[in-house]
C-alpha positions, -999 to +999 in steps of 0.1 A: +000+000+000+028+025+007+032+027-031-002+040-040-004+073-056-038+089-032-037+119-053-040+102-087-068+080-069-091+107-057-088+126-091-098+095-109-131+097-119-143+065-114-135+038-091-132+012-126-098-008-130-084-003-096-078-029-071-095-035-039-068-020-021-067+009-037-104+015-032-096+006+009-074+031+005-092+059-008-122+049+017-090+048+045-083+083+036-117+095+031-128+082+065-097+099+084-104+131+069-146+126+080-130+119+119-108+150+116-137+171+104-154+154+136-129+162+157-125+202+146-158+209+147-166+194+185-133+219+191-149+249+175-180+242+195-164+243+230-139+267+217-174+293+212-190+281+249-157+291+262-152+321+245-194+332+247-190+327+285-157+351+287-179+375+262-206+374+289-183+377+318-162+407+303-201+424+295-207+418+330-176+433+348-179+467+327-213+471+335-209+463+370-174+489+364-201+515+350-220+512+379-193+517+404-180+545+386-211+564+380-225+557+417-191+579+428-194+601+402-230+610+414-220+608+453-222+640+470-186+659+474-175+671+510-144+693+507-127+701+540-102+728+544-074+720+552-042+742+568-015+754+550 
């Protein structure tokens, strides 16, 4: 098997005159690539929770920031003199 051309198999255009194992190959190759799709997209998918939950957080601390700032911002001011 190690001296099957892959590319030149999956350009053919039909599966006609080759031999079993180079149709198990092709399906080999075809089925590796399908699990590695697999495998990617389950990645992406946590990769977004992961990164919609730090979204959230980050939207939460600035509003929560906001609050803070404005709450001092609207506080009364006391100045008290002090001596020179």
């Amino acid at each position: 098997m190690a001296d099957i051309d892959l590319n030149a198999l999956l350009k053919a255009e039909t599966y006609q005159g080759m031999t079993d194992e180079e149709i198990n190959a092709i399906i080999d190759y075809k089925v590796e690539r399908a699990k590695i799709h697999a495998t990617i997209s389950k990645d992406m998918k946590v990769h977004q929770a992961i990164m919609k939950e730090l979204m959230d957080t980050q939207s939460k601390s600035s509003a929560e920031a906001l609050a803070a700032f404005q709450a001092t911002l609207d506080a009364p001011t006391a100045y008290k003199e002090v001596d020179a």
